[in-house]
C-alpha positions as CSV (number, residue, x, y, z in Angstrom):
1,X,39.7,-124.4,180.2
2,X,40.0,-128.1,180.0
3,X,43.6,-129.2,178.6
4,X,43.9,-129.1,174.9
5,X,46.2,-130.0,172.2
6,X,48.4,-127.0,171.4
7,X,51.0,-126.9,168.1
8,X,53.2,-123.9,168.1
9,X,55.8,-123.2,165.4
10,X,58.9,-121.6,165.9
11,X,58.8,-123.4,169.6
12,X,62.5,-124.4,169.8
13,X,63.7,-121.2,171.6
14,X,62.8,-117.7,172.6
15,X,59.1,-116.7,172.9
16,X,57.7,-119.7,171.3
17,X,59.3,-122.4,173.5
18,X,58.5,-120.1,176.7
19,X,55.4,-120.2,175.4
20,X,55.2,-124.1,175.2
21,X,57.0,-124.0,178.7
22,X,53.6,-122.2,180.4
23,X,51.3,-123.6,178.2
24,X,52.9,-127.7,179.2
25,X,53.1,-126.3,182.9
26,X,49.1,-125.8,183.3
27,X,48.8,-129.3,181.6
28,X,48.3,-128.9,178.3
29,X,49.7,-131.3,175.6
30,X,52.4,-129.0,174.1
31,X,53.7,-129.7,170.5
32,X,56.8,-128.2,170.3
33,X,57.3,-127.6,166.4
34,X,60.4,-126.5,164.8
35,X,62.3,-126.0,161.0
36,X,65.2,-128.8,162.5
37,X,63.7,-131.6,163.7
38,X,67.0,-132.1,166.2
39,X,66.0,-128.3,167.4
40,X,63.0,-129.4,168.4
41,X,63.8,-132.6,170.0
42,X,66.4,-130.4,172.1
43,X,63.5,-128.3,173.1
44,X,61.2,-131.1,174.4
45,X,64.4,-132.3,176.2
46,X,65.0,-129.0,177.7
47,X,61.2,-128.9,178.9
48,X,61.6,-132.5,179.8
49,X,64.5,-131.4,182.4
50,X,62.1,-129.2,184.3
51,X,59.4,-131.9,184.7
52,X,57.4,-130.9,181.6
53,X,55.7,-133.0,178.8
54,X,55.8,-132.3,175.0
55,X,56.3,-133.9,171.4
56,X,58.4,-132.7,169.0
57,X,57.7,-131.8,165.5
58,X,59.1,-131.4,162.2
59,X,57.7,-128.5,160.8
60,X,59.5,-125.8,158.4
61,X,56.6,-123.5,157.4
62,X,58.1,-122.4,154.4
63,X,57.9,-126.4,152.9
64,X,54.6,-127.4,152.0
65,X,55.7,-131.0,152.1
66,X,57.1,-130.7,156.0
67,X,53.7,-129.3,156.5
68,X,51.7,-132.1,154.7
69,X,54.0,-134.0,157.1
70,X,53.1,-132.9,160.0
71,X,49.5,-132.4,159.5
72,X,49.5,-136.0,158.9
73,X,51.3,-136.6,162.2
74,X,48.6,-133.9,164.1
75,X,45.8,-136.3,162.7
76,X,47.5,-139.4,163.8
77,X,48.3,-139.1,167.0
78,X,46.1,-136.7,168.1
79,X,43.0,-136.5,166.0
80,X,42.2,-132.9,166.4
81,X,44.3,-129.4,167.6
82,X,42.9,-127.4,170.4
83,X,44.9,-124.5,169.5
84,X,47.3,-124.0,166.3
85,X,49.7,-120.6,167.7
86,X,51.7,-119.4,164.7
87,X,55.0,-117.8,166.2
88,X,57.6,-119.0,163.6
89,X,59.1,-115.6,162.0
90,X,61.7,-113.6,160.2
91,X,63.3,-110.2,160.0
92,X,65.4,-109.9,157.1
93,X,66.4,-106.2,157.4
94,X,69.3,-105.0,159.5
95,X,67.5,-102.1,161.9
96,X,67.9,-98.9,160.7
97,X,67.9,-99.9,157.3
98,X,65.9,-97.5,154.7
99,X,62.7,-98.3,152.8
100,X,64.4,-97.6,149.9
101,X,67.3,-99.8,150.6
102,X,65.0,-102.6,151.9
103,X,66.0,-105.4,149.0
104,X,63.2,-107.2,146.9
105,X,65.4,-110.5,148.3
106,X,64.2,-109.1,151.7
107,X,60.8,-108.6,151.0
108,X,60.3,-112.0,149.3
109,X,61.7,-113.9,152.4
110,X,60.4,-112.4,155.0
111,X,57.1,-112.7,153.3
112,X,57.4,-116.3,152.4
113,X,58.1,-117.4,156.0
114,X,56.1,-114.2,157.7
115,X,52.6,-114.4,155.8
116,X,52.8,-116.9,153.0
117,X,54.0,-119.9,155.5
118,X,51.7,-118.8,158.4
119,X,49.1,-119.3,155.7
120,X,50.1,-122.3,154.9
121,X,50.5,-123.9,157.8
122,X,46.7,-122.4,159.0
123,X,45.3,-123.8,155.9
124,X,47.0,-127.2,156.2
125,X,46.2,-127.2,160.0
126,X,42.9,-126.0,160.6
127,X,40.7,-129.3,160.0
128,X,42.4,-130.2,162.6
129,X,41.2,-127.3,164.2
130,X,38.0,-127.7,163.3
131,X,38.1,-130.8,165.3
132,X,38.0,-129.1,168.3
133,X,34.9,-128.2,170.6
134,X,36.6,-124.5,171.2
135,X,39.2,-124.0,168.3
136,X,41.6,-121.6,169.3
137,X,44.2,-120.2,166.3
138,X,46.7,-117.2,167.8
139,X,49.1,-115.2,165.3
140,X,52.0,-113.9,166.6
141,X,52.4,-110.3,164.9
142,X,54.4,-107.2,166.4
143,X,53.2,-103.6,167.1
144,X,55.6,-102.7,164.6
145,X,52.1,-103.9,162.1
146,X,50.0,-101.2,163.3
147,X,49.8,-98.3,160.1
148,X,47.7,-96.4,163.1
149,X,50.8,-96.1,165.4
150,X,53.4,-96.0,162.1
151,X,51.8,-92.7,160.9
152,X,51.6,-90.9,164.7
153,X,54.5,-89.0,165.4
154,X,53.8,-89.1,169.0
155,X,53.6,-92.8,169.4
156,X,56.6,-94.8,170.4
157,X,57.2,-96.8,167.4
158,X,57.0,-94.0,165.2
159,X,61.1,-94.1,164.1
160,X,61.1,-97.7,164.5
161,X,60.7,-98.7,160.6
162,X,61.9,-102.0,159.5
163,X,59.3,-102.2,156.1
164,X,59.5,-105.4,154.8
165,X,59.0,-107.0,158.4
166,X,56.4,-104.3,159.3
167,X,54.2,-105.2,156.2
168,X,54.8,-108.5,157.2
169,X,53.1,-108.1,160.4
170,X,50.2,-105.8,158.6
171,X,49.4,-108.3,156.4
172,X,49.7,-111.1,159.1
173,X,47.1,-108.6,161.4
174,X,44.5,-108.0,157.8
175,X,44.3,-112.2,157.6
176,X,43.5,-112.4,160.9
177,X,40.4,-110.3,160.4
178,X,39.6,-112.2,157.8
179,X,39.9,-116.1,158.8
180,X,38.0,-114.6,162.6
181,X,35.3,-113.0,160.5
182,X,34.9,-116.2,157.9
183,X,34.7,-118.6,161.2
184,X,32.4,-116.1,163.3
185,X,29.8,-118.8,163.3
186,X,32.1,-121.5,164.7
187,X,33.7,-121.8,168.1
188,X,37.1,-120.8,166.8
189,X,38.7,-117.9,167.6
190,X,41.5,-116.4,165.8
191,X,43.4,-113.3,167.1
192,X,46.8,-111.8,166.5
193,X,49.5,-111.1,169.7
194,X,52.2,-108.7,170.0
195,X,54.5,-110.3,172.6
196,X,56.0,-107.1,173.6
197,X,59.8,-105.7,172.6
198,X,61.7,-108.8,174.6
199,X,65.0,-109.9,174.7
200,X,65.4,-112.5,171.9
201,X,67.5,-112.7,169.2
202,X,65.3,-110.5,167.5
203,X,64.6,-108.3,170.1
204,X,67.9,-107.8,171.5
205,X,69.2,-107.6,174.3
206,X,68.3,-103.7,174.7
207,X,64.8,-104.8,175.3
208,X,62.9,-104.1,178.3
209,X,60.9,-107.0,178.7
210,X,61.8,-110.7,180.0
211,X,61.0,-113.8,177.6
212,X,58.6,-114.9,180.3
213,X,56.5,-111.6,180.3
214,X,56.8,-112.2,176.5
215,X,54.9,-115.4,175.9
216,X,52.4,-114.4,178.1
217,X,49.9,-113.0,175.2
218,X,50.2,-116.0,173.5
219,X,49.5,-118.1,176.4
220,X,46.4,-116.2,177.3
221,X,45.2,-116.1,173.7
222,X,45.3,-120.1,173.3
223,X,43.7,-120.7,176.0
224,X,40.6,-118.2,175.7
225,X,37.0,-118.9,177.3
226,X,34.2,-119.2,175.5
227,X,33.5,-115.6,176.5
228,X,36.5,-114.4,174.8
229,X,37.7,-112.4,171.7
230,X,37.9,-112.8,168.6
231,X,39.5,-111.1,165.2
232,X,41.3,-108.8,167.6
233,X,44.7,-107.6,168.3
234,X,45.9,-107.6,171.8
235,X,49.2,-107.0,174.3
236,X,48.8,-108.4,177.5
237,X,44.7,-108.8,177.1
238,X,44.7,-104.5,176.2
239,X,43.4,-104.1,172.3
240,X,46.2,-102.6,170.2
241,X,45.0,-100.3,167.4
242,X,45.2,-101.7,163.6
């Protein structure tokens, strides 16, 4: 795919700025987006020290006027976005802790940064998007959103309930459906990633996958072909169930 324009939020450390790390080392124009804009900047300098290019970029997705803000800076400089990949997220809950005991505090943040301000930023973003001759929009979700696996007492995540975050990702999984199916007649694609259980703050360093390993659903995901998905939900290119 020819190079494109690529924003992804979240991008000052972990999966999102390996993400923007492959993604600026096949060439593409990486916007490295972040809540602190002195985050970010350290970002692009870190890339910068391993011969890669990026921008940095203001973005808190739970501030609709940093979003305005950086929409406006999208358009300028760039005039379109090749591929928006929301990976900015939350986990309010301390693991292990009940449904019951899950506070309405917790559900109301990790909504408003989780769903409300992936929303957000996809609504103020995608004109831009539009812009593009193959639109590519990528939402970083988590197996931990799949109700099919949650209710399977044989599957692997089956004890591993963390609801308000879990819903979270649910919800994040139903809108991709939604936005893929309303732009079915338009070159965008819009799909939803699990990056796998990697070793990240929120991950842990019990993990058993790399940060490297763990970006590479996103990477794949904002660059698709023409030929590619859409309104899917994948782990290293295999479908997950809903």
């Amino acid at each position: 795919m020819s190079k494109r324009i690529i924003l992804i939020t979240g991008a000052n450390k972990g999966i999102g700025l390996e993400t923007a790390r492959q993604l600026a080392r096949e060439g593409h124009t990486v916007l490295v987006a972040a809540r602190d804009a002195a985050k970010a900047e350290a970002a692009v300098a870190e890339l910068a020290r391993d011969g890669l290019k990026a921008e940095a970029v203001q973005l808190d997705v739970t501030d609709a006027a940093s979003i305005a803000r950086a929409a406006e800076q999208v358009g300028a400089r760039h005039g379109k976005l090749d591929t928006l990949v929301n990976n900015a997220g939350v986990v309010l809950e301390g693991w292990g802790t009940t449904t019951s005991q899950t506070t309405l505090e917790q559900w109301r943040g990790t909504f408003e940064a989780n769903v409300f301000g992936l929303v957000a930023v996809t609504q103020a973003l995608l004109p831009l998007v539009r812009k593009s001759e193959a639109g590519r929009i990528v939402n970083v979700s988590s197996i931990l959103g799949s109700l099919t696996l949650h209710a399977d007492p044989s599957s692997p995540i089956y004890d591993m309930k963390s609801v308000a975050y879990d819903t979270s990702k649910a919800a994040v999984n139903q809108y991709t459906v939604h936005l893929a199916h309303e732009l079915r007649d338009t070159p965008i694609k819009v799909n939803a990633a699990h990056p796998g259980w990697v070793k990240t703050d929120l991950g842990g360093e019990q993990a058993p996958m790399e940060i490297p390993d763990g970006a590479k659903t996103s990477v794949w995901l904002a660059t698709l072909p023409e030929d590619g998905p859409t309104g899917g939900f994948f782990h290293m290119r295999d479908r997950l169930p809903w």
